[in-house]
HTML snippet that shows the backbone in 3Dmol.js (N, CA, C, O; Angstrom):
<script src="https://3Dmol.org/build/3Dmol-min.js"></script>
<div id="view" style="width:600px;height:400px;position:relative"></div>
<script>
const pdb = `
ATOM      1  N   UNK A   1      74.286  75.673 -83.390  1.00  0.00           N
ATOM      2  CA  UNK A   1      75.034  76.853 -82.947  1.00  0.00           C
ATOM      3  C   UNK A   1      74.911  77.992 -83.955  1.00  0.00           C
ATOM      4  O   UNK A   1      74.798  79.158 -83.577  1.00  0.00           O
ATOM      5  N   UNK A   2      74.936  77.605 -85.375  1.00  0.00           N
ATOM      6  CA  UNK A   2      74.609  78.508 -86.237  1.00  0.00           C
ATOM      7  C   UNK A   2      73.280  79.197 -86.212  1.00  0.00           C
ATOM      8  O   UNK A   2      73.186  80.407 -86.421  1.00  0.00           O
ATOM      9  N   UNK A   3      72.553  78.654 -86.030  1.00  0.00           N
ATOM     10  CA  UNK A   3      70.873  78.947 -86.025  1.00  0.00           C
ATOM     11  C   UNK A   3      71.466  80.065 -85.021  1.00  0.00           C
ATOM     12  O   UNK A   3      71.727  81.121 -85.598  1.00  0.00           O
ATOM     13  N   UNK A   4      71.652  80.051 -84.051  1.00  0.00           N
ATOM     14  CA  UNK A   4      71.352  80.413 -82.833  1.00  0.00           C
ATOM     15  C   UNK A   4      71.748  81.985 -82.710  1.00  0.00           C
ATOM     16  O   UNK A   4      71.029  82.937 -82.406  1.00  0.00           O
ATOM     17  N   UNK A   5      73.501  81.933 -83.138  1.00  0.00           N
ATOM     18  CA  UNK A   5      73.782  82.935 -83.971  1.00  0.00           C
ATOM     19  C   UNK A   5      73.292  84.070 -84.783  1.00  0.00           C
ATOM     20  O   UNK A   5      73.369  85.285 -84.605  1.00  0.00           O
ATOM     21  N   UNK A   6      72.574  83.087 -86.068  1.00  0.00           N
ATOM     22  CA  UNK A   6      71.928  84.101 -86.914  1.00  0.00           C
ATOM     23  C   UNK A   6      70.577  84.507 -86.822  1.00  0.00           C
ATOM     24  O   UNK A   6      69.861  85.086 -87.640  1.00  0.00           O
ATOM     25  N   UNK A   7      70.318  84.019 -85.459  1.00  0.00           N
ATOM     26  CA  UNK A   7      68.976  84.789 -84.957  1.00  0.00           C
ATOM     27  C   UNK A   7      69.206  85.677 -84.008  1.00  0.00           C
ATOM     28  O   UNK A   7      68.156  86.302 -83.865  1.00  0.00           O
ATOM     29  N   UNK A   8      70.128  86.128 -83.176  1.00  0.00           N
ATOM     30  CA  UNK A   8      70.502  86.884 -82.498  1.00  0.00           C
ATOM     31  C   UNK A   8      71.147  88.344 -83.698  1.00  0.00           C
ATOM     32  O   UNK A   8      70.976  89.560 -83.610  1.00  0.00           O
ATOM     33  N   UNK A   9      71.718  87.709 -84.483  1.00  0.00           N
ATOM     34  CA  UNK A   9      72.338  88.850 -85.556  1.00  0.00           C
ATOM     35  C   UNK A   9      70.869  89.105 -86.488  1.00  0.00           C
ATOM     36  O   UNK A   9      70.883  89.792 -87.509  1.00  0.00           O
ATOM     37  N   UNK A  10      70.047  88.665 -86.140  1.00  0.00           N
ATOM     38  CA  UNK A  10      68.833  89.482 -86.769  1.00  0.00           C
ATOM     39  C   UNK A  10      68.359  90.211 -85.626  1.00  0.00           C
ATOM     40  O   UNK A  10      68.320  91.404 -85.930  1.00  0.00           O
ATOM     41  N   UNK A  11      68.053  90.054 -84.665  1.00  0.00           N
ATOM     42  CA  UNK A  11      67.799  90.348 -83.790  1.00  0.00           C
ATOM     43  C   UNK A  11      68.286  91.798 -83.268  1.00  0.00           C
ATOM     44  O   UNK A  11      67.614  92.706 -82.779  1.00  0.00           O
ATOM     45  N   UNK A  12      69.636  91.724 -83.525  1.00  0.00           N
ATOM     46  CA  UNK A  12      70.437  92.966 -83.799  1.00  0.00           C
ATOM     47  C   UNK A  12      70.034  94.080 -84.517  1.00  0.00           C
ATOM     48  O   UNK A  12      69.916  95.222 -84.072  1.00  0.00           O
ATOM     49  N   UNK A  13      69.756  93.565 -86.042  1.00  0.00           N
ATOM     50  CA  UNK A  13      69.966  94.142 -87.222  1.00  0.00           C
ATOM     51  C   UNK A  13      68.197  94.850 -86.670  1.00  0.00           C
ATOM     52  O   UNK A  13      68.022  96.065 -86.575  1.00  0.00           O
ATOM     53  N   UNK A  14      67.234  93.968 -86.413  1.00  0.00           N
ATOM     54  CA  UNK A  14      66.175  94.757 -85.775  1.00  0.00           C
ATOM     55  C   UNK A  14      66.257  95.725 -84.961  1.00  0.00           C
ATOM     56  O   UNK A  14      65.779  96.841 -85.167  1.00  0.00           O
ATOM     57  N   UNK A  15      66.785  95.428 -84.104  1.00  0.00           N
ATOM     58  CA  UNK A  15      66.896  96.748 -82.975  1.00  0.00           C
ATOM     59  C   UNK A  15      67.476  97.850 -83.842  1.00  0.00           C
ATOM     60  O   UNK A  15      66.861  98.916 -83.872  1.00  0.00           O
ATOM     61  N   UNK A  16      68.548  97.722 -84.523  1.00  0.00           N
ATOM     62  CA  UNK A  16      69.206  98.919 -85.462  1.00  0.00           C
ATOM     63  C   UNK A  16      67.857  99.252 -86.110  1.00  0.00           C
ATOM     64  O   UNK A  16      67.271 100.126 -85.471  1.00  0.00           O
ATOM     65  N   UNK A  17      67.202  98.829 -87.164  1.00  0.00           N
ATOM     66  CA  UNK A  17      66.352  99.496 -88.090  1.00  0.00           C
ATOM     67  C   UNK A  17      65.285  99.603 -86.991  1.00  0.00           C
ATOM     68  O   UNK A  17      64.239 100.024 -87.486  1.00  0.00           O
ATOM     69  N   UNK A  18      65.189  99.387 -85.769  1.00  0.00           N
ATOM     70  CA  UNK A  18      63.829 100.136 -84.716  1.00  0.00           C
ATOM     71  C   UNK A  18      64.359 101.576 -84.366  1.00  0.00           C
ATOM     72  O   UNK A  18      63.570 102.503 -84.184  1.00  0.00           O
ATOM     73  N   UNK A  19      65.907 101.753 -84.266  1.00  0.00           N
ATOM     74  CA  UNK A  19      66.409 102.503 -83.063  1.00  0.00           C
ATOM     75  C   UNK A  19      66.600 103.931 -84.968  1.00  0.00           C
ATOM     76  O   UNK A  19      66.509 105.152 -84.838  1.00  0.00           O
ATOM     77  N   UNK A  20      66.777 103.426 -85.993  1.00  0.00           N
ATOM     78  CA  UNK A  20      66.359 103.988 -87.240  1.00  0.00           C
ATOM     79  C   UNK A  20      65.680 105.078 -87.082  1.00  0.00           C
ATOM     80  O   UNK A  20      65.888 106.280 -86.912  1.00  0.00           O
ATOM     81  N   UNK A  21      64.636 104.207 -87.201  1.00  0.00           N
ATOM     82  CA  UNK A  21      62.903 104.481 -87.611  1.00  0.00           C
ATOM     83  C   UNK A  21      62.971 105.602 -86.411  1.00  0.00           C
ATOM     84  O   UNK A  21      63.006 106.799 -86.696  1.00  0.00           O
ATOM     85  N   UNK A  22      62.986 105.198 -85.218  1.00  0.00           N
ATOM     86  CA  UNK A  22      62.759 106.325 -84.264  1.00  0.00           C
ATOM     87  C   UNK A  22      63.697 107.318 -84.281  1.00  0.00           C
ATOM     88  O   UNK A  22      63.101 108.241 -83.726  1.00  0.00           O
ATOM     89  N   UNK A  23      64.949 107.774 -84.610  1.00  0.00           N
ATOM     90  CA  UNK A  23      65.286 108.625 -85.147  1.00  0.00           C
ATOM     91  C   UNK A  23      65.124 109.651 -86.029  1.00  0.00           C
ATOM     92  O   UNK A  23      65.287 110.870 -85.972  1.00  0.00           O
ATOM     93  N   UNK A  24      64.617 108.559 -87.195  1.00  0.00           N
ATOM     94  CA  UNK A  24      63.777 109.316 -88.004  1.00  0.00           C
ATOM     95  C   UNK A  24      62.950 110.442 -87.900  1.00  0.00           C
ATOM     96  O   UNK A  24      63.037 111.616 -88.258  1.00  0.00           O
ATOM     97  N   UNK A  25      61.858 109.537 -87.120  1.00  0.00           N
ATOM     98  CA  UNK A  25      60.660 110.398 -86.512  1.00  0.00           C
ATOM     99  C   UNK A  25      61.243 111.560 -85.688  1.00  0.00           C
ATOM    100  O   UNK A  25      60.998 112.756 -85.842  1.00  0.00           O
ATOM    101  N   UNK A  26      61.974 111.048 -84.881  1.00  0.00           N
ATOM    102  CA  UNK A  26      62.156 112.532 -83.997  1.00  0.00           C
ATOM    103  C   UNK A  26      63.069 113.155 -84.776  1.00  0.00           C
ATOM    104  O   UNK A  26      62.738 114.337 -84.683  1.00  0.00           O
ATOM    105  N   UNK A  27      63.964 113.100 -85.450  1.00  0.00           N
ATOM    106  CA  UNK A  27      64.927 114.219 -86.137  1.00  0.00           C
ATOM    107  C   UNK A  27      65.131 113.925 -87.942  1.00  0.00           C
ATOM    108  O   UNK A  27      66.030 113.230 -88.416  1.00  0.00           O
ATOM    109  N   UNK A  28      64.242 114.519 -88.606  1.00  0.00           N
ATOM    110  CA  UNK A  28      64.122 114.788 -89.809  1.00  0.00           C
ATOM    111  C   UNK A  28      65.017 115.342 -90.841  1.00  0.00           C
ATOM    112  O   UNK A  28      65.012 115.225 -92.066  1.00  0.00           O
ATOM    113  N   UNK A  29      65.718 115.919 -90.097  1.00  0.00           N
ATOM    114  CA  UNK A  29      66.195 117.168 -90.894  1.00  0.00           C
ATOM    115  C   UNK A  29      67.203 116.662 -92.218  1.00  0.00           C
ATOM    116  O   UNK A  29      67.223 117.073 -93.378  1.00  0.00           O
ATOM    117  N   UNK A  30      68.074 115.531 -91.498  1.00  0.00           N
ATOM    118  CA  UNK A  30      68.806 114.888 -92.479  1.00  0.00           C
ATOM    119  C   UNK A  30      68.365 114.099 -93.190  1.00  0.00           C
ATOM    120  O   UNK A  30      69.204 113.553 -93.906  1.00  0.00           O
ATOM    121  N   UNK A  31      67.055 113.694 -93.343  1.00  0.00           N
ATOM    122  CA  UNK A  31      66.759 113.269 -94.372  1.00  0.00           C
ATOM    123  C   UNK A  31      66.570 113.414 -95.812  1.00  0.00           C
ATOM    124  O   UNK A  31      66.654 112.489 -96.620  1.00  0.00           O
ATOM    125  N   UNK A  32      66.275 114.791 -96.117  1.00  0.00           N
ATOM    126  CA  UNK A  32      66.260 115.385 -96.944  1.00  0.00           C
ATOM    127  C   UNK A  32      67.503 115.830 -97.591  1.00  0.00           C
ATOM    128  O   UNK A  32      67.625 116.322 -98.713  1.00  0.00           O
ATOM    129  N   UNK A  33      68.297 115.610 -96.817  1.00  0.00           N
ATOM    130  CA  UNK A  33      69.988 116.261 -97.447  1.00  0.00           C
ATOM    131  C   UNK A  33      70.725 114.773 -98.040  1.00  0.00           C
ATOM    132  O   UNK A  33      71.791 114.941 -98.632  1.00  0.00           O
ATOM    133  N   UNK A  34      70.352 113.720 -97.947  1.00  0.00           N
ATOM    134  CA  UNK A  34      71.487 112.667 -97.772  1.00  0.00           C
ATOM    135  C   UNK A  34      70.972 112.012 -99.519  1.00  0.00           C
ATOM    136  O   UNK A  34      69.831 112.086 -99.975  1.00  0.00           O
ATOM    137  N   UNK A  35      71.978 111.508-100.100  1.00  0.00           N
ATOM    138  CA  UNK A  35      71.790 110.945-101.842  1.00  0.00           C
ATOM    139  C   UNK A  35      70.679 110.364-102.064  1.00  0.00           C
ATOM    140  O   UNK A  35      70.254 110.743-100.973  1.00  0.00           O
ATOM    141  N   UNK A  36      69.469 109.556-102.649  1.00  0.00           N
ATOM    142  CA  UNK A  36      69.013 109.081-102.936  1.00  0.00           C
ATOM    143  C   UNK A  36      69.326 107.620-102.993  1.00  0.00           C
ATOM    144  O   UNK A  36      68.382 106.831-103.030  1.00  0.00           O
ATOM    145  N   UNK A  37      70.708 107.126-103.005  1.00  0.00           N
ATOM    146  CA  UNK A  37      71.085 106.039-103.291  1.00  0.00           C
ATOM    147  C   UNK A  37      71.166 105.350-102.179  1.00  0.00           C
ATOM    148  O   UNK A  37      70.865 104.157-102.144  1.00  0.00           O
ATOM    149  N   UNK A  38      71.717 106.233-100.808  1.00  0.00           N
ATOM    150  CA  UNK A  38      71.848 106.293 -99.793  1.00  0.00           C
ATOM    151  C   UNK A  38      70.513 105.436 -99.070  1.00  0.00           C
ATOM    152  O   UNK A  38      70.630 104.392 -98.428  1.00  0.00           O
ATOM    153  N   UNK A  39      68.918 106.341 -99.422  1.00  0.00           N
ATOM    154  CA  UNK A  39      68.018 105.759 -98.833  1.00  0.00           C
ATOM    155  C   UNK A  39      67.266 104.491 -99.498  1.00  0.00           C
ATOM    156  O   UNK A  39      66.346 103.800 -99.061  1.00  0.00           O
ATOM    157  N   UNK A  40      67.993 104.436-100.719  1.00  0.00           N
ATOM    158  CA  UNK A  40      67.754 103.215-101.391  1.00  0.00           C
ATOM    159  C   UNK A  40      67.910 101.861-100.566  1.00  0.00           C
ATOM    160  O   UNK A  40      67.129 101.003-100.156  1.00  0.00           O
ATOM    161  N   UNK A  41      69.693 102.135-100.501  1.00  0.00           N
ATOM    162  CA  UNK A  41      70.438 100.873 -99.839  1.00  0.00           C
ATOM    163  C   UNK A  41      69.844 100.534 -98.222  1.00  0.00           C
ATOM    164  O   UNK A  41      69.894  99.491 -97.570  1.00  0.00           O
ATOM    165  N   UNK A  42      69.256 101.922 -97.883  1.00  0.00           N
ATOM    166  CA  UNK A  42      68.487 101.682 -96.067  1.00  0.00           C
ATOM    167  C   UNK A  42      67.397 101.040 -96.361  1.00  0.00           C
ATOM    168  O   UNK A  42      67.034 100.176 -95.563  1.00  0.00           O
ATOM    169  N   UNK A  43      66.438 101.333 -97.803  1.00  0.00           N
ATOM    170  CA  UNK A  43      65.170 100.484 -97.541  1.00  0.00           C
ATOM    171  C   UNK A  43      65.470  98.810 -97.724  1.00  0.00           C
ATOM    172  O   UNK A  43      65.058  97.855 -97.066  1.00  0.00           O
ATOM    173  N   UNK A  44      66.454  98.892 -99.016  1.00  0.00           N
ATOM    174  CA  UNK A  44      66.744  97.512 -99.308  1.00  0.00           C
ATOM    175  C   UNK A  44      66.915  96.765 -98.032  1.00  0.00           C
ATOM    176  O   UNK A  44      66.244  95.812 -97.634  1.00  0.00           O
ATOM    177  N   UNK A  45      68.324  97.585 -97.225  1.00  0.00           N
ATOM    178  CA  UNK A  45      68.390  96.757 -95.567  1.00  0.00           C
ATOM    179  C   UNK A  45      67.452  96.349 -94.883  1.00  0.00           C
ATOM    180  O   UNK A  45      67.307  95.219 -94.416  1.00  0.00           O
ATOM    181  N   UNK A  46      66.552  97.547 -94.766  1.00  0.00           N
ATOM    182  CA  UNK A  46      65.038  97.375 -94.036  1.00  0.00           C
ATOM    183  C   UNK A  46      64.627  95.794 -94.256  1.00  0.00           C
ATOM    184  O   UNK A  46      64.567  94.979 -93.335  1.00  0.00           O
ATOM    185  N   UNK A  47      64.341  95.491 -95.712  1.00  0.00           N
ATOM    186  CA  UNK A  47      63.762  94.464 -96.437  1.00  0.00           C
ATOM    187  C   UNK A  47      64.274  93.343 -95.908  1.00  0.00           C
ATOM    188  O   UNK A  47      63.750  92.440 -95.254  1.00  0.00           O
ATOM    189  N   UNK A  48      65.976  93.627 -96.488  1.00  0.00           N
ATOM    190  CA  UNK A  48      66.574  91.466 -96.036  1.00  0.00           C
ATOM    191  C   UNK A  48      66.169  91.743 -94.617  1.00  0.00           C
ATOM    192  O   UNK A  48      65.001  91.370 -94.503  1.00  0.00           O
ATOM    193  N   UNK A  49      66.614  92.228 -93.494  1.00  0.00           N
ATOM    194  CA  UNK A  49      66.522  92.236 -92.343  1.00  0.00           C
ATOM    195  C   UNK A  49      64.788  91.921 -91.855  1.00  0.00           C
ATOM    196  O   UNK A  49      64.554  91.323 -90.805  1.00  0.00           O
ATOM    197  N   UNK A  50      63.983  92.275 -92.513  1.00  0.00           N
ATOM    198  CA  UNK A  50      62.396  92.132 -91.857  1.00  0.00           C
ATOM    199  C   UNK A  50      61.765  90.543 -92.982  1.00  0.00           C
ATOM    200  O   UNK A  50      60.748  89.914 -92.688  1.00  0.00           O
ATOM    201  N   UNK A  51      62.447  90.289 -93.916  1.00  0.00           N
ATOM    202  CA  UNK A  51      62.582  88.933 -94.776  1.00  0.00           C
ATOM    203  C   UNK A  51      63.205  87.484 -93.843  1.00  0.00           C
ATOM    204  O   UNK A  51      62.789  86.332 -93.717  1.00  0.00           O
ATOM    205  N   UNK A  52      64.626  88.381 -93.201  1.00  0.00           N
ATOM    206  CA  UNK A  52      65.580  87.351 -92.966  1.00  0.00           C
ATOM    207  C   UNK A  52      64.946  87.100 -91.206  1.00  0.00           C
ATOM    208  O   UNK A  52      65.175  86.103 -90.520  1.00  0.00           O
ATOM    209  N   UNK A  53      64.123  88.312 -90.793  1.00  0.00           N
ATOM    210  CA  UNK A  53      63.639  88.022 -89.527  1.00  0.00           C
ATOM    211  C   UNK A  53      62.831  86.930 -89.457  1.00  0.00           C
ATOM    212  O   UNK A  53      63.124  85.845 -88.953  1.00  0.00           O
ATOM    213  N   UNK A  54      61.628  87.295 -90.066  1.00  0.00           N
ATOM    214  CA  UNK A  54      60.569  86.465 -90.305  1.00  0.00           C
ATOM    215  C   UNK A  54      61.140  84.697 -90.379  1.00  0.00           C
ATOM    216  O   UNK A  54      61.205  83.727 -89.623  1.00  0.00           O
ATOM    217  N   UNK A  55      61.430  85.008 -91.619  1.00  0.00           N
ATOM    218  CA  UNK A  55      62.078  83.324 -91.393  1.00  0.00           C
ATOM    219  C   UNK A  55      62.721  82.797 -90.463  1.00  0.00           C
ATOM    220  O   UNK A  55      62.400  81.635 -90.213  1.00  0.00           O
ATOM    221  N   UNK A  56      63.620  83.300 -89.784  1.00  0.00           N
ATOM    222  CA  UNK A  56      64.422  82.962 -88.768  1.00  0.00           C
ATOM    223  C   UNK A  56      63.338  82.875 -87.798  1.00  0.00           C
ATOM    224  O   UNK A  56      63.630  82.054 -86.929  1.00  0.00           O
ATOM    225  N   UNK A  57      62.636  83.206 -87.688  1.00  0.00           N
ATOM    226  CA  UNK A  57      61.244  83.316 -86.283  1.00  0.00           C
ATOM    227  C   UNK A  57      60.425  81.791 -86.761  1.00  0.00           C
ATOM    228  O   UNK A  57      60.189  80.851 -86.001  1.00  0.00           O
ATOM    229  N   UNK A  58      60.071  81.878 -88.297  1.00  0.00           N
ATOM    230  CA  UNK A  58      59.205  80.694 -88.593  1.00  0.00           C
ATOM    231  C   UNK A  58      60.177  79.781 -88.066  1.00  0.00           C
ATOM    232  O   UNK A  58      59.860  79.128 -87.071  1.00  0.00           O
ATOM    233  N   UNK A  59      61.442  79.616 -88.637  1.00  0.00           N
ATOM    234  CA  UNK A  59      62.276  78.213 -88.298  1.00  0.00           C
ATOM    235  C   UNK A  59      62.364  77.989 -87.023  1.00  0.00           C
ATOM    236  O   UNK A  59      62.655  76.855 -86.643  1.00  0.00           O
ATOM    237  N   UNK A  60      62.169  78.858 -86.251  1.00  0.00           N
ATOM    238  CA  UNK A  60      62.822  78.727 -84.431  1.00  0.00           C
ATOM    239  C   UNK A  60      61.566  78.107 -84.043  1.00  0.00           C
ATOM    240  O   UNK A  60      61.633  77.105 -83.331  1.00  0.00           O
ATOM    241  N   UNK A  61      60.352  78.581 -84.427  1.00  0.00           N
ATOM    242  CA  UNK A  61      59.111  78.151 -83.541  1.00  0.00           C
ATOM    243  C   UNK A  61      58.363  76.861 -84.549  1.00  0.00           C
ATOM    244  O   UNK A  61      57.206  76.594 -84.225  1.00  0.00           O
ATOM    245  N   UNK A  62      58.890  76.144 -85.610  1.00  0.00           N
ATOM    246  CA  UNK A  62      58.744  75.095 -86.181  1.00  0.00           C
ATOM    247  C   UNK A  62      59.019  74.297 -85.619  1.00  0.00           C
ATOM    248  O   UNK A  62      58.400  73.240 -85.502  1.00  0.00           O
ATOM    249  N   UNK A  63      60.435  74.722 -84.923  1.00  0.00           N
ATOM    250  CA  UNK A  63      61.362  73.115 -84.387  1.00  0.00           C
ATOM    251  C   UNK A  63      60.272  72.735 -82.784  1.00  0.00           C
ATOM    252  O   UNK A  63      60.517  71.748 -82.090  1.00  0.00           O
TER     253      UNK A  63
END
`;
const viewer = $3Dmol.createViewer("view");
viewer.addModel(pdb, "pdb");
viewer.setStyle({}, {cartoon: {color: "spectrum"}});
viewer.zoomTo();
viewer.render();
</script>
């Protein structure tokens, strides 16, 4: 039940950093205004989330 869970909450966390990224692209403007620390903590997210995907994908299609 846990598995199941925390592949759906990645799953999530993907769609967020897709629905991101395409924001991005189409509206720029705030990027340039927002702290540095700010886009730090978004890439770091980027990372566990495309780390924590992956694995969660290897483990699902292992079993």
């Amino acid at each position: 039940m846990g598995s199941t869970r925390h592949f759906y909450m990645f799953i999530l966390a993907f769609v967020l950093v897709v629905a991101l990224t395409i924001y991005l692209i189409v509206d720029s403007t705030w990027y340039n205004t927002v702290h540095p620390a700010f886009l730090l903590f978004m890439y770091v997210g980027i990372a566990v989330v495309s780390f924590g995907m992956r694995d969660e994908m290897l483990d699902r299609f292992e079993k």
